[in-house]
N, C-alpha and C positions, 0 to 999 in steps of 0.2 A: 096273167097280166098282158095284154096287147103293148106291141111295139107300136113307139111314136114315131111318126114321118122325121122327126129330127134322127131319132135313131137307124132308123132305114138308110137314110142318107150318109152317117159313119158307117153303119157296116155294108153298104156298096161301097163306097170310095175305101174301106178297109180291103176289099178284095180286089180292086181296080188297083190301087199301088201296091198291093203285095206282086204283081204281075210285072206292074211296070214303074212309076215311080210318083211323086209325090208333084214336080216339075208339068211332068209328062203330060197328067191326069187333070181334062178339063172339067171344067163345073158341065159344062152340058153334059157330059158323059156319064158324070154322076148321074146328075139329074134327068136322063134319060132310064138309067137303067134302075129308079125307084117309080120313074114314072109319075115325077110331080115338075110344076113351073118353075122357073129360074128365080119366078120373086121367093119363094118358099125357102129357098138358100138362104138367101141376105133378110129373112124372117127372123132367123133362127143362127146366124153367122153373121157379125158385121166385115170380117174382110175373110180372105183366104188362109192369115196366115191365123186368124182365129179359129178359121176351123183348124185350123192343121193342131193344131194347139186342143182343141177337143179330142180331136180323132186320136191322137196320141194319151193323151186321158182313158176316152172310152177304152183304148185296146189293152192300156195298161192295169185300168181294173179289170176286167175281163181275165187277164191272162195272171192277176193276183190273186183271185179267186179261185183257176185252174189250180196255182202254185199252193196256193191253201187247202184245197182236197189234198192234196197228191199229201203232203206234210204233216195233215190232222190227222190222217190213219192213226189208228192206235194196236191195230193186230201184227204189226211186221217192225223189224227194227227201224233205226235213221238212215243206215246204209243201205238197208230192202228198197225204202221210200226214193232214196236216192238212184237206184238202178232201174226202179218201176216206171220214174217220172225219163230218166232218160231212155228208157225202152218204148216207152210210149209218144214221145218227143220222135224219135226215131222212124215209126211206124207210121206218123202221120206223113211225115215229110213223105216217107217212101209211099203211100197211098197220091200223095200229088206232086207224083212224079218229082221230085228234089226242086220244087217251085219254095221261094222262102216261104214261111209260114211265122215268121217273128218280123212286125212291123218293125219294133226298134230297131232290129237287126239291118232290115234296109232301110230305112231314113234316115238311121242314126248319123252315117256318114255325110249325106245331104242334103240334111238341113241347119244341123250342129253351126254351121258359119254363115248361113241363109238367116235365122230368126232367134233372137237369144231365149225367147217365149218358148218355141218350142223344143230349144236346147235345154233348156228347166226341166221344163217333164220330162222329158227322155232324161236326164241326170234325176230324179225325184224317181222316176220308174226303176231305174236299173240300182237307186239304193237301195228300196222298196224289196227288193229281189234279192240282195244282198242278204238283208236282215231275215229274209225267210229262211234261207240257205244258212246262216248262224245259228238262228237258233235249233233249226234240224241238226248240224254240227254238234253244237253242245247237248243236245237231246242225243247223240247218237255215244258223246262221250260217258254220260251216266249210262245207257245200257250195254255198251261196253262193244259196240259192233264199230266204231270211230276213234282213230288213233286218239290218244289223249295229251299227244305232245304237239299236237295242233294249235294253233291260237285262232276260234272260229272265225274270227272279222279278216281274217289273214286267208285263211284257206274258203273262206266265201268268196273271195275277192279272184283267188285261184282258178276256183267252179266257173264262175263269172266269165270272167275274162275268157279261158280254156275253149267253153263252148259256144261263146260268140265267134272269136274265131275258127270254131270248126263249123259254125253255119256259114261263114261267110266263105271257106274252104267249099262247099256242100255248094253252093249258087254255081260257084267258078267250073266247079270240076262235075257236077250234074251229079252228083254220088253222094250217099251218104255214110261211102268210108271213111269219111274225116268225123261223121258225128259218131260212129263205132270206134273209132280209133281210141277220140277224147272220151267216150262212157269206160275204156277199157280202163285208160292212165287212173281217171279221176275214183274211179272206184277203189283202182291199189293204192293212189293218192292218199286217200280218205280212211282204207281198210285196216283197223287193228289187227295184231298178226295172225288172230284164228281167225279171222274169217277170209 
């Protein structure tokens, strides 16, 4: 399936404010770097904060899909899938250089009081995420690699929160000993006692 010029235009400006920010990042800049006219934006976007409002969409399914491999495994337990996705999480960052690699992660904070539009999706995205991370939870409690005195909508919330904050540790500090730290916690967090 060929990529549409609308598409090309979220996944530049996807990599143009993972860099830098959302503010920052002019329309020509985008739109230089797909290499179409400035009418072609307001084609396909009535204002800025609608795209920002797409672009948060696009990146959110995108990286729901990623969360949905990683989860639908069926050869390893919920705790394997768990330490697989955050090893892999890990691995990326550290391939670009500790540059974020989670939109919501950096816009969440500045835009959340900029647009309540795209403070929606960004709160729709990171429930979205949530409920994956539950249901891996209670999937990891029937095979028995997942404490079972967890309450998953509780300990989703835990995961969540834990390694946002350690990306947003990881921006600050150029390292991604804080995303190793939080894979350590979260796994003994999570771990029933043989494993």
């Amino acid at each position: 399936m060929s990529v549409t010029t609308k598409e090309r235009i979220l996944e530049a400006a996807e990599e143009l404010m993972l860099t830098k920010s959302f503010h920052s990042v002019g329309l020509n800049e985008i739109l230089t770097a797909v290499k179409v006219p400035k009418g072609s934006f307001y084609h396909y976007f009535e204002s800025k904060e609608q795209f920002g409002v797409e672009l948060i969409t696009h990146y959110v399914g995108d990286h729901t899909d990623r969360l949905g491999k990683f989860f639908a495994a069926r050869d390893t337990t919920a705790l394997q899938k768990f330490a697989d996705y955050w090893s892999y999480s890990i691995g990326r960052i550290t391939q670009g250089e500790c540059q974020q690699s989670c939109l919501v992660a950096k816009l969440g904070l500045e835009v959340a009081n900029f647009s309540e539009a795209m403070r929606e999706v960004l709160a729709a995205g990171l429930k979205t995420w949530r409920g994956i991370f539950e249901a891996a939870i209670r999937e990891g409690q029937v095979d028995g690699s997942i404490r079972k005195d967890l309450i998953p909508k509780d300990a989703a919330a835990v995961i969540q929160d834990t390694w946002q904050g350690a990306l947003q540790r990881m921006q600050v500090e150029k390292s991604v000993a804080a995303l190793r730290s939080a894979a350590q916690f979260l796994h003994s967090y999570l771990a029933a006692s043989k494993y």
